[in-house]
C-alpha positions as CSV (number, residue, x, y, z in Angstrom):
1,X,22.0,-34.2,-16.6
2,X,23.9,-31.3,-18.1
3,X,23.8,-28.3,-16.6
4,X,24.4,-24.7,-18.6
5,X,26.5,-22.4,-17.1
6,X,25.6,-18.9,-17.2
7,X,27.8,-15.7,-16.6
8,X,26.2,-12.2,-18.4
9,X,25.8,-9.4,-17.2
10,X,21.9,-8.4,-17.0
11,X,21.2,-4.1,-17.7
12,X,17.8,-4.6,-17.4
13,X,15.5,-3.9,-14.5
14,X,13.1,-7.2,-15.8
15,X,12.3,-7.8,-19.2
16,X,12.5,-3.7,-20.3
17,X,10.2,-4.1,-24.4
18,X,11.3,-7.7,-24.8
19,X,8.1,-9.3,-24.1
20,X,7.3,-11.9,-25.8
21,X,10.6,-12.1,-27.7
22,X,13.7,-14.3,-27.1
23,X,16.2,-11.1,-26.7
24,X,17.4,-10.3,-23.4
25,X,16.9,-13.7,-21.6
26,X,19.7,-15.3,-19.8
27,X,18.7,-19.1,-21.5
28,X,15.6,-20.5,-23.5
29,X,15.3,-23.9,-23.4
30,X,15.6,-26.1,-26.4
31,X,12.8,-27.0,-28.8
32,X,12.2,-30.2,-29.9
33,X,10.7,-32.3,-33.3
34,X,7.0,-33.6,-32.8
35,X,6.9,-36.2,-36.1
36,X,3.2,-37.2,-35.6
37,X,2.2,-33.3,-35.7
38,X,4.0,-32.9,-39.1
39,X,7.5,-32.1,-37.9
40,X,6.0,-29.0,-35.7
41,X,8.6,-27.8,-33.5
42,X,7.8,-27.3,-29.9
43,X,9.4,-25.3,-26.7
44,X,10.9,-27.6,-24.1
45,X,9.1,-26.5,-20.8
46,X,10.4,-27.0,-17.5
47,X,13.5,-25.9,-15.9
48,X,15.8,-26.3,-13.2
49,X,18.3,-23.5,-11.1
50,X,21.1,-25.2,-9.3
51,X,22.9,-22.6,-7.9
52,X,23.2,-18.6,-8.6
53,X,24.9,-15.7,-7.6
54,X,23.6,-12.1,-8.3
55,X,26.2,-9.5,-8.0
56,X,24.2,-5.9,-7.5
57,X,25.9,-2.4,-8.2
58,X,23.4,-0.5,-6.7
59,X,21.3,-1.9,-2.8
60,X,18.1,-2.7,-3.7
61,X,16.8,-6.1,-4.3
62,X,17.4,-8.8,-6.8
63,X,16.0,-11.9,-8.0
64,X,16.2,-15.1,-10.2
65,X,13.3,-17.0,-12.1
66,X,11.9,-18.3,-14.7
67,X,9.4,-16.8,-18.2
68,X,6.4,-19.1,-18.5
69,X,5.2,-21.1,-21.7
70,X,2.7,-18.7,-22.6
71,X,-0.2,-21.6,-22.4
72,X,0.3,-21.8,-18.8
73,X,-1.6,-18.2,-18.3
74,X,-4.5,-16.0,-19.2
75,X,-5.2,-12.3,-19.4
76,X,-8.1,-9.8,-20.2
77,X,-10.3,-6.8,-19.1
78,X,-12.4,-6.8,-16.2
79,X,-15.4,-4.7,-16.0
80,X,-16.3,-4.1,-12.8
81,X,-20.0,-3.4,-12.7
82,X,-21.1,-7.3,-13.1
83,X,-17.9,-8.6,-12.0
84,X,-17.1,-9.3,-16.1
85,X,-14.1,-11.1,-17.2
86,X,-13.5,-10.7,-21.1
87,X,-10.8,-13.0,-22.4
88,X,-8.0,-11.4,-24.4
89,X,-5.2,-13.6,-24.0
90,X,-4.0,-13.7,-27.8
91,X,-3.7,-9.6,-27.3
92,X,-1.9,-10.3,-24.2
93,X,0.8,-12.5,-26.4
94,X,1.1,-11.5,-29.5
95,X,4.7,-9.7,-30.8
96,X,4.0,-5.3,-30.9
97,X,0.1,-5.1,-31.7
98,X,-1.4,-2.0,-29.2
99,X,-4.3,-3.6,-28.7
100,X,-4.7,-4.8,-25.0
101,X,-6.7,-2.2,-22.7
102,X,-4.8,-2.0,-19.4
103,X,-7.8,0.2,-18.3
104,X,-11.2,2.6,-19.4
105,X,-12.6,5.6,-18.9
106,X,-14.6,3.9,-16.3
107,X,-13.9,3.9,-12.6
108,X,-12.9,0.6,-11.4
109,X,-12.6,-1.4,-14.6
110,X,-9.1,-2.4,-15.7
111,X,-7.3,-6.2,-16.5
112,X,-6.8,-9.5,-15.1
113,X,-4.0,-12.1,-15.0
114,X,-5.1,-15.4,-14.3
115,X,-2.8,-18.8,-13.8
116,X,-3.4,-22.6,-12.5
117,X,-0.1,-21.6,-10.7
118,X,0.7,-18.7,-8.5
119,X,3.1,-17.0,-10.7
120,X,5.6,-14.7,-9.2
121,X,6.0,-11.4,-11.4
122,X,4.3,-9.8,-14.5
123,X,5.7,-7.7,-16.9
124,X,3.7,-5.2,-19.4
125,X,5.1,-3.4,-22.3
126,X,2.5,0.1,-22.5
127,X,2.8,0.8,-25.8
128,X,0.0,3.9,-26.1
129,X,0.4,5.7,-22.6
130,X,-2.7,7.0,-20.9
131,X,-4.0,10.3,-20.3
132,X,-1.3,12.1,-18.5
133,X,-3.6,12.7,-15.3
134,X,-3.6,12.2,-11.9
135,X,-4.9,8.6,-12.8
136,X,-4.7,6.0,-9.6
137,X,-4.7,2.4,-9.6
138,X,-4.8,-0.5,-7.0
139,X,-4.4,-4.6,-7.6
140,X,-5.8,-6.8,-5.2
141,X,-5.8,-10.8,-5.7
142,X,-8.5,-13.4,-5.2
143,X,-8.8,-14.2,-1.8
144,X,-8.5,-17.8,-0.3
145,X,-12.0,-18.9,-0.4
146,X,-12.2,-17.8,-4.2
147,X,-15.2,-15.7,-3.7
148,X,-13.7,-12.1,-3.7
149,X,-11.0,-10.0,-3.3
150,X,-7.9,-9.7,-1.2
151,X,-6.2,-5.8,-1.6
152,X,-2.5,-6.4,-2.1
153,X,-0.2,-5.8,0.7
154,X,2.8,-3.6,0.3
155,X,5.0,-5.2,2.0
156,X,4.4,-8.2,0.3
157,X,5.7,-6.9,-3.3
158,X,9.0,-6.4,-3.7
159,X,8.1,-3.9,-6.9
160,X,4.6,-2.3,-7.8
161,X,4.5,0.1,-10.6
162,X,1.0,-1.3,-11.5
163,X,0.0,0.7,-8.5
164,X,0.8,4.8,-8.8
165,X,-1.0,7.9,-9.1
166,X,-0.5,8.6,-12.8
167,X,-1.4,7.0,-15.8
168,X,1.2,4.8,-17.2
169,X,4.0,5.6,-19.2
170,X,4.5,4.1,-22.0
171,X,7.4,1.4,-21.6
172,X,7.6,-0.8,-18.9
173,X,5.3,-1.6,-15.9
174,X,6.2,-4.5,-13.3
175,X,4.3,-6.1,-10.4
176,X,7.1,-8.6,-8.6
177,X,5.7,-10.4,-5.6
178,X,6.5,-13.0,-3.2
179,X,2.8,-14.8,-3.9
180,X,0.9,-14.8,-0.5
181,X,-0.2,-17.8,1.3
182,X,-4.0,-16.4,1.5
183,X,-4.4,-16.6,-2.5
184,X,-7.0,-18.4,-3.4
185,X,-8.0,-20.1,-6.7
186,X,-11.5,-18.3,-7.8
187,X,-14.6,-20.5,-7.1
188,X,-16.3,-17.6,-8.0
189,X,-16.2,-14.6,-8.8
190,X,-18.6,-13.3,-11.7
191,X,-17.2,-14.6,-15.2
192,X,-14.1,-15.7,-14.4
193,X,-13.3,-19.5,-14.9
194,X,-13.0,-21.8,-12.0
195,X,-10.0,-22.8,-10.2
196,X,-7.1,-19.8,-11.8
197,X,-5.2,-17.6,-9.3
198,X,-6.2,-14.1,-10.5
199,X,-4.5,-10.6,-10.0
200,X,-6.7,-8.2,-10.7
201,X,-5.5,-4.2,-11.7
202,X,-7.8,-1.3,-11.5
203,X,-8.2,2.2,-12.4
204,X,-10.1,3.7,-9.5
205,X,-9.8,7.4,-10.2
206,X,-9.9,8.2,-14.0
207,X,-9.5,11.4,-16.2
208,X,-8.7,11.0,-19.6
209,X,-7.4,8.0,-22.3
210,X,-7.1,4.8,-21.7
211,X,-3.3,3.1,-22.2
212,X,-3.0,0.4,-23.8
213,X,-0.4,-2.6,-24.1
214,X,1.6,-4.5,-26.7
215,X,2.9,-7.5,-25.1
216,X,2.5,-9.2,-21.5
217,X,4.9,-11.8,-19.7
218,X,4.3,-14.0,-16.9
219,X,6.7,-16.0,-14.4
220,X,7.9,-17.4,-11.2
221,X,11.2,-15.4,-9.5
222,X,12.8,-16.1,-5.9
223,X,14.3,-13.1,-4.7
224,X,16.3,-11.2,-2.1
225,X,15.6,-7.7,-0.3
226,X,17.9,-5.2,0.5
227,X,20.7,-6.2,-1.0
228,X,24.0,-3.6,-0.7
229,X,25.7,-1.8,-3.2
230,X,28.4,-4.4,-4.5
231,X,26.9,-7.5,-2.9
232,X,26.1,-10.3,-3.7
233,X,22.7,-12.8,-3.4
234,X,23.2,-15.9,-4.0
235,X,22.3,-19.6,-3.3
236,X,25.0,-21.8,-3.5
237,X,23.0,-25.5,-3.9
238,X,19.4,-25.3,-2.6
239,X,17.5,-26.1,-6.3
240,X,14.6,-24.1,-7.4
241,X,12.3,-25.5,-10.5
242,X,9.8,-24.9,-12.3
243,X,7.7,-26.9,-14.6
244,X,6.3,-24.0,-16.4
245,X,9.7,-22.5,-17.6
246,X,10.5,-21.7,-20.7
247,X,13.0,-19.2,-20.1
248,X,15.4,-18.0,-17.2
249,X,15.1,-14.4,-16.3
250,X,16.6,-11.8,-13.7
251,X,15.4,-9.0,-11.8
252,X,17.4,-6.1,-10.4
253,X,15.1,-3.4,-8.8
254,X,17.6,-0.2,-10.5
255,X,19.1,-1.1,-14.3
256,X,22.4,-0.9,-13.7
257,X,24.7,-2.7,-16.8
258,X,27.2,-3.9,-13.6
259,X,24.8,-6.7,-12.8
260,X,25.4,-9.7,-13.3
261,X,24.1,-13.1,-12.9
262,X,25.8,-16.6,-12.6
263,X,24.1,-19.3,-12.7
264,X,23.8,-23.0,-13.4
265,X,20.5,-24.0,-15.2
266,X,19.3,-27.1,-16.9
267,X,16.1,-28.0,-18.5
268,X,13.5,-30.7,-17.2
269,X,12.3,-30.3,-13.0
C-alpha cells in the first residue's frame, strides 16, 4: 500500500468558492479506465488517513476529512406546509449556475441535505445573497425514529453559519458537526425518500429575496476543539477511512495562510 505524503499549507477556512472543483484540495484520488463503458474514466472512491498533524496560527479548532463522490448525497428545497421535498441535486452539483434556492419568501421553507451516511460538514457557495434583512434561520436533523425533527444542538457543531440572523452573504456558508448519535435515517417524513440521514435548513423569519447557491459539497471531517494559537492537533497512527472519499480536505475555524496540514493518505479503506 502506498501511502502519499502531504505537507501544504491550507489558507482556507473549508472549501472558500471551490465547490465542486478540484482547486484547493489537499489530494484527489486517482481515476481509473472502465473498457466495457467505452473507455469512460471514473474517480477512485474511498480513502484512507494514517496519521496527521494540523499546526493552527490562530486557537480555534481544526479538522481533517474527506469530499464525498458526489453520488453518495442528495439535496433540494423543502416546503414546509406538506412537509415537501423537491429534488434538486444536479443544481446542487453542477460547476457556477445560481440556480439552487437556499430559501423563499415563505416562513419555514428552505433546503435539505440528505445522505445514506451521516456526513460530517457541508459547504455552500451563495452566489446571489439574500435580502439584506434581519432574516433568521435554524437547522434541525431527522430524529432517531425517522418520523420528525431533532433541533440541532449548539454544542454539538463545531461551526454553524447556516444558522444567523441575517440573510446570507454571498460567498461561503459552513455547517461542521460532530454527527449526533440520536440521528435517525427518515422512515417518514412527508416526501422525502426512505432510509437518508437529512439536515434540514430553514428560514423562519423572512423579509425580502431569496439567496441562492452555485455549488454544494458534502463530507466526513474528524476534528479538534480549542486548539491554541501555534499548536498543533494531530493523530500520530489511529487510522480514519472513508469509503465515500474522493478527496481530502481540511478545516481551520479562522483562514489563516500559516496553517498547515501533514498528512499521510492513501486511497482504498
Amino acid at each position: 500500500m502506498a501511502w502519499n505524503i502531504i505537507n501544504r499549507s491550507y489558507p482556507y477556512i473549508l472549501r472558500s468558492t471551490l465547490q465542486q472543483t478540484n482547486e484547493g484540495l489537499l489530494h484527489i484520488n486517482p481515476r481509473y479506465t472502465v473498457p466495457s463503458l467505452g473507455g469512460v474514466s471514473l474517480p477512485t472512491e474511498g480513502m484512507l488517513l494514517r496519521r496527521f498533524e494540523l499546526a493552527v496560527s490562530a486557537t480555534g479548532i481544526a479538522g481533517i476529512g474527506f469530499r464525498w463522490a458526489n453520488r453518495t448525497w442528495q439535496a433540494g428545497q423543502w416546503t414546509e406546509v406538506g412537509s415537501v421535498f423537491t429534488d434538486d441535486t444536479v443544481d446542487a452539483q453542477d460547476i457556477g449556475a445560481d440556480d439552487f434556492a437556499l430559501e423563499t419568501t415563505t416562513v419555514n421553507d428552505g433546503f435539505l441535505i440528505l445522505s445514506t451516511r451521516p456526513f460530517g460538514w457541508v459547504s455552500i457557495n451563495v452566489t446571489t445573497a439574500g435580502a439584506a434583512t434581519a432574516n433568521t434561520h435554524t437547522v434541525r436533523y431527522s430524529n432517531f425514529a425517522g418520523t420528525g425533527w431533532t433541533a440541532v444542538d449548539v454544542q454539538s457543531a463545531y461551526e454553524d453559519t447556516f444558522t444567523n440572523a441575517a440573510d446570507y452573504a454571498a460567498g461561503e456558508i459552513r455547517f461542521v458537526w460532530s454527527p449526533p448519535s440520536n440521528w435517525g435515517k427518515v422512515t417518514s417524513i412527508g416526501t422525502i425518500p426512505a432510509g437518508v440521514y437529512a439536515l434540514n435548513v430553514r428560514a423562519t423569519v423572512v423579509a425580502g429575496a431569496a439567496a441562492l447557491a452555485g455549488s454544494i459539497e458534502v463530507g466526513s471531517i474528524v476534528a479538534g476543539r480549542a486548539v491554541a494559537a501555534n499548536g498543533i492537533y494531530a493523530n500520530d497512527w489511529s487510522t480514519f477511512s472513508d469509503q465515500f472519499a474522493g478527496a481530502m480536505i481540511a478545516y481551520f475555524s479562522a483562514a489563516d495562510g500559516g496553517d498547515r496540514v501533514s498528512a499521510e493518505v492513501t486511497t482504498g479503506v
